[in-house]
N, C-alpha and C positions, 0 to 999 in steps of 0.2 A: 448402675444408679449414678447420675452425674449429680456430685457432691457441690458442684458453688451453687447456682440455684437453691439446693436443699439448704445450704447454709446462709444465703442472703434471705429467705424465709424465713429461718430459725431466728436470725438477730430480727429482723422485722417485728417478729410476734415477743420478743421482750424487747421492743425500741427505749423505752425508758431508762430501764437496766445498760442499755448497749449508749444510750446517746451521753448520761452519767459519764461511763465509760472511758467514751473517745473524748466529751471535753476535757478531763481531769487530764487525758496519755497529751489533749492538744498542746495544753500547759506545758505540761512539764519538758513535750517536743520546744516548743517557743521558747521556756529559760534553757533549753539545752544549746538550739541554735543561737538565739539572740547572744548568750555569754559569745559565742565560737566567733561570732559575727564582730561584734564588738569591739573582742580581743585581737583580732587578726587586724583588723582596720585601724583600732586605736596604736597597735604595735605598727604597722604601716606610715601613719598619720606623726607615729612618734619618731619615728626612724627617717621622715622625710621633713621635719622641723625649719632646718637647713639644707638645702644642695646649692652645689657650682660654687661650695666655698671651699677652698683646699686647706689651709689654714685659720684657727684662731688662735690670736696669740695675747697673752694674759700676765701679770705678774707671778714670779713661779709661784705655784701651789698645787693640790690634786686635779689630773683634767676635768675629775666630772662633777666638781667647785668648778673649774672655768668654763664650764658647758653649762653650767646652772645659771648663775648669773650674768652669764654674759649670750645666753641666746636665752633661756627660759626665765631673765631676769628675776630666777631668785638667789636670793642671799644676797652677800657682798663680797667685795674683793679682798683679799687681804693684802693687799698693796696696789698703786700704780705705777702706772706706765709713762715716763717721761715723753715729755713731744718731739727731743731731739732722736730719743729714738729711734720712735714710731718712723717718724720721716728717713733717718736712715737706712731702717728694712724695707720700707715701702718705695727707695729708690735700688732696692737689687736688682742686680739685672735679670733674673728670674723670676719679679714680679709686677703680674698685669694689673691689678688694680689693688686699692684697700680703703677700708672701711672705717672709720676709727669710730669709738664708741667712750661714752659718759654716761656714768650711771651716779646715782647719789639724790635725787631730787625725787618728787611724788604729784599726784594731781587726784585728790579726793580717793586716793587708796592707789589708784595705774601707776606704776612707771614711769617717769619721764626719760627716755633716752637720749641725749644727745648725739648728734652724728650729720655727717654731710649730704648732701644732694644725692651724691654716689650711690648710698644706701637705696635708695627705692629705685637704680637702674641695675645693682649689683646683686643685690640680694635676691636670694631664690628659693622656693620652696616646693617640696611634694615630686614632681617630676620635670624640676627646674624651672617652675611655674616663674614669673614676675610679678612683684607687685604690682595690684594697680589702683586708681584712682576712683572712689564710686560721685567724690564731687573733686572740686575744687583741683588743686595740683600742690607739688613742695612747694616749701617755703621760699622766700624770694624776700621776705625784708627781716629785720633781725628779729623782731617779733611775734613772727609767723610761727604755727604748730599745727601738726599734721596728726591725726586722731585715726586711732584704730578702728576698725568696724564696730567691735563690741564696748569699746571704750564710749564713741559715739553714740551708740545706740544708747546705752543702758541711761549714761549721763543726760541724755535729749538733745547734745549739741549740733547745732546748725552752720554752716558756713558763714563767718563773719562774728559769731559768736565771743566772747570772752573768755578769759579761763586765766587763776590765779596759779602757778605753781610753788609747790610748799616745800621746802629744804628737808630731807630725810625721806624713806620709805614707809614710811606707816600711815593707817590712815587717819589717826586721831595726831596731826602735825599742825600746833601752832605757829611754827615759825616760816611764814607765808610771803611772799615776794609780793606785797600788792599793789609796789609801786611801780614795777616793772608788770604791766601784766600782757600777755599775750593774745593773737586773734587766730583764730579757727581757719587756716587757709586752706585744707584738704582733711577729706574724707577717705581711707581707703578699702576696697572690695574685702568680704569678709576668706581667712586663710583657714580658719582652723588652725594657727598658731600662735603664740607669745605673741606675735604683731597686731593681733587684732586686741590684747588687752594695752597698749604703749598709747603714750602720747610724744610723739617726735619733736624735738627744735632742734636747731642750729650747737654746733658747737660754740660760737659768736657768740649763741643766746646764753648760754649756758655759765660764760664766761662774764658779761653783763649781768646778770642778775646777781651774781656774785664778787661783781667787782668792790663794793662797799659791805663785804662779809671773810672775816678770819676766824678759821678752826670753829667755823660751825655756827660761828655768831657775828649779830652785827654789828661792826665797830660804829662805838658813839663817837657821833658827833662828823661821823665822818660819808654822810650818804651820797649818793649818785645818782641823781635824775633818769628816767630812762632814755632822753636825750643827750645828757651827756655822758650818758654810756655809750655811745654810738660812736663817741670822739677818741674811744681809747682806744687801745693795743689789746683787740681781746685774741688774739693768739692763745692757744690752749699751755700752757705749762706740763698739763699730765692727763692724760687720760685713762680709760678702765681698761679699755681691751680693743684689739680691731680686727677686722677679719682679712682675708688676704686671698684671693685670685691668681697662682701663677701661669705661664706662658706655656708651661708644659709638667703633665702629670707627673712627667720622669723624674722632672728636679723637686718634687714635693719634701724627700725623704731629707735631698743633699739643704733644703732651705730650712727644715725644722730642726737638722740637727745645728746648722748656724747660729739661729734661733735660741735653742737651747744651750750652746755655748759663749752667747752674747758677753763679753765680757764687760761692757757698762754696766748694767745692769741686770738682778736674776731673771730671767722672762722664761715662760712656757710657753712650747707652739703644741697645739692640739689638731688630731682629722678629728674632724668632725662625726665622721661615721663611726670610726672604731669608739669613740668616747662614748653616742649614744649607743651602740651595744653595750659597752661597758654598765649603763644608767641601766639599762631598760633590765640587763641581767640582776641589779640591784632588788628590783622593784617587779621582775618576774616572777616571783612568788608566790604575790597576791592573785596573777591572770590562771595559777597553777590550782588555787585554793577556788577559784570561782568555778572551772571545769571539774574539779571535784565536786562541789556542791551540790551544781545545776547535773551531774550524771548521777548521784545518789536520789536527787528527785524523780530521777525519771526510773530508778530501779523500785521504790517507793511505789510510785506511780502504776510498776507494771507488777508489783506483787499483790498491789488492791485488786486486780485487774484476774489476777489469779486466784484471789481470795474470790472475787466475784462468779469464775467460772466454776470452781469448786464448791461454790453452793450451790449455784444452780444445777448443777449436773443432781444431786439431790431429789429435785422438783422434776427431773425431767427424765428421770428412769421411767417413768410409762411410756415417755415417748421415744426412749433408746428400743425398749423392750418393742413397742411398734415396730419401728425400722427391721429390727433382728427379725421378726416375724413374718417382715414382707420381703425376706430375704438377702437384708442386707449382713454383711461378713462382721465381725468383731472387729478387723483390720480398715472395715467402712467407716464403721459408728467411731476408729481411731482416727482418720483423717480429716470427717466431719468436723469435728470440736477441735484437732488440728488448725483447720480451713479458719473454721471461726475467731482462733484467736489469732492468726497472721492477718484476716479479714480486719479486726478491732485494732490489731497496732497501727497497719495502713493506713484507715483512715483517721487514726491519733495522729500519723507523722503525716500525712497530707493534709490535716486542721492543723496543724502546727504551723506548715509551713506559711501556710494562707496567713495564720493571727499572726507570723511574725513580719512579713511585709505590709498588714494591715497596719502595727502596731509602727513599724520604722517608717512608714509613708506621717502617719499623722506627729510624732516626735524626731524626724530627722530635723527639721530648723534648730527644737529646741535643745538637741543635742550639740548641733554646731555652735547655736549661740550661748547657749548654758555653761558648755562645758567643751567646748573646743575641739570638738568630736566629729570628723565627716564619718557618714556611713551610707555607703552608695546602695541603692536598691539593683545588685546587680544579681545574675542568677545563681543558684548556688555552687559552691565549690567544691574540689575535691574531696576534704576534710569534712565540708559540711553532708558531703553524700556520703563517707563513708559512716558519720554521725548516724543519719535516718535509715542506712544497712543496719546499725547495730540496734536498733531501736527496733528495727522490724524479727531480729536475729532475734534479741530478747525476748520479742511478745511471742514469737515460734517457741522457743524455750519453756515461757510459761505457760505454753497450751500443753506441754509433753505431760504436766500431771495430770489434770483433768481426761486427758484423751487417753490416758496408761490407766487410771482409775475406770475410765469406760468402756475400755478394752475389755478389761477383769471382770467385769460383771455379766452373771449369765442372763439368757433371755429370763428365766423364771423371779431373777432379783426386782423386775418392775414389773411381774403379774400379780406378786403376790405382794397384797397389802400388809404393810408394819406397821405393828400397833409398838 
């Protein structure tokens, strides 16, 4: 008696009961994969924030404080970094380029980063990707700002556009630069990182806007045109942090411990990679709590499923008692309702797979643009196949009671009618 046939019948003739079923197993397949998906790419995406930087170097404090605000621009610094430093390290002989970086300023809630040209040929991300440009180019007069994808986007800003930057990070910031105000001269491609929520200017710029401001406020009486800020010495005094490029991997170790014995000043040099491990181990907890969750829905999921088979075997002792009588084995009518429920995982974890590329196809922008999240429609992975084995393993599991229940019961148990 060939059993899949007999069993693609049998689910057929309860389609309802079976289609029930497979959407609730598709579900729970979808938050099973979707979290696995998610997590593996957001941890990817987070881990590739920065590349092709060898050093950041910071005023001293915890690395993963100088990895927070100084590439994921949160928080603050708790000190700067002098310019004569800066320029001292950044003329080692074991270093190829650097970066410096200004934080302290805000633009309707973004960031405002201060930093040089360098940055948008230097900086790198994901798999040493470069920035690039979707309008406009960097700055070239002192006034200039270069706007992040999502910054752009969300704000409506156009090329040539205007823009007021406001003293402090917050976004309810009255004390606003509106006499210095800025023009929109670049747009850039969207990263899936920090970069796309920044608004870029000039270190010059940075220094001008603040030239007629002490300890956070405006000196009265004493302002500066934005032309004749143009006239001054806007040479940076201090900045927040810079990044650093050297010549050869080998000297990374021999340059941050220099770095960290600077005796001008305290200063921190941070890899960039080990810190985000460091972060990510912080904050892996939550990706740990999500794969619990989304696997208890899916055991959930497959015990209705067994709750479901378990009744119905009920209804359908006249039709086991059939089969036995047209000579099917006890060990038949066990493999049948076997079949059936490895049959029902199946096609759970094959709707799953479907709703969950249906589902990433129509919210992948809005997770890139939302929340700074790529998630590539690529085919599934090892992890994710081992995932839909366990899925399939489970719904084999929960067929063993029903099918050990149907074993046990003699041909006469569905002849005879029970009142």
């Amino acid at each position: 008696m060939r059993l899949l046939p007999l069993a693609l019948k049998s689910l057929r003739n309860r389609r309802f009961t079976v289609a029930l079923t497979v959407f609730t197993l598709a579900l729970s397949v979808c938050l099973l994969l979707g979290v696995e998906r998610v997590r593996t790419q957001t941890r990817e995406s987070f881990a590739s924030t920065v590349s092709g930087t060898d050093l950041i170097v910071g005023a001293r404090s915890g690395p993963v404080n100088l990895l927070l605000y100084a590439i994921f621009h949160i928080g603050d610094a708790t000190n700067n970094v002098s310019w004569q430093s800066y320029k001292e390290i950044a003329a080692l002989p074991d270093v190829a380029w650097s970066v410096p970086i200004s934080l302290g300023d805000s633009h309707r809630g973004y960031r405002v980063v201060g930093t040089s040209a360098d940055f948008f040929t230097h900086y790198r991300y994901g798999a040493k990707h470069t920035l690039s440009f979707a309008q406009g180019d960097a700055f070239s007069d002192l006034y200039d700002a270069v706007l992040g994808a999502e910054a752009a986007r969300k704000l409506g800003y156009r090329l040539g556009d205007g823009i007021v930057v406001a003293h402090g990070t917050g976004r309810a910031t009255i004390a606003e630069h509106k006499d210095k105000p800025f023009r929109v001269a670049g747009i850039l491609q969207a990263t899936g990182t920090p970069v796309d929520a920044s608004v870029f200017v000039s270190l010059a710029a940075i220094e001008a806007i603040h030239a007629d401001w002490q300890y956070g406020t405006r000196l009265p009486g004493a302002g500066v045109s934005a032309d004749a800020a143009r006239k001054l010495d806007l040479t940076p005094k201090t900045i927040t942090a810079f990044l650093l490029g050297l010549k050869s991997r080998v000297a990374t170790f021999g340059v941050q411990r220099a770095i960290n014995e600077y005796e001008a000043e305290p200063l921190l040099a941070i890899l960039p990679g080990v810190t985000l491990q460091q972060l990510w181990g912080l904050v892996g907890i939550a990706e740990n709590a999500l794969r619990l969750i989304s696997a208890l829905v899916v055991l959930v999921v497959l015990a209705g499923m067994l709750t479901a088979l378990v009744t119905t075997l009920t209804e359908r002792r006249r039709e086991m008692a059939i089969l036995r009588a047209l000579g099917a084995t006890p060990l038949t009518i066990f493999g049948l309702l076997l079949l059936e429920a490895l049959l029902l995982a199946a096609c759970g974890a094959l709707a799953g797979i479907a709703l969950l590329y249906l589902a990433l196809a129509f919210t992948q922008r809005a997770l890139l643009d939302g929340y700074g999240i790529a998630i590539a429609l690529t085919p599934p992975t090892a992890t994710e196949l081992i995932l839909i084995g366990g899925v399939l393993l489970a719904g084999l599991v929960a067929g063993l009671v029903p099918a050990a229940l149907a074993y046990r019961n003699a041909l006469a148990d569905g002849l005879t009618i029970r009142t």
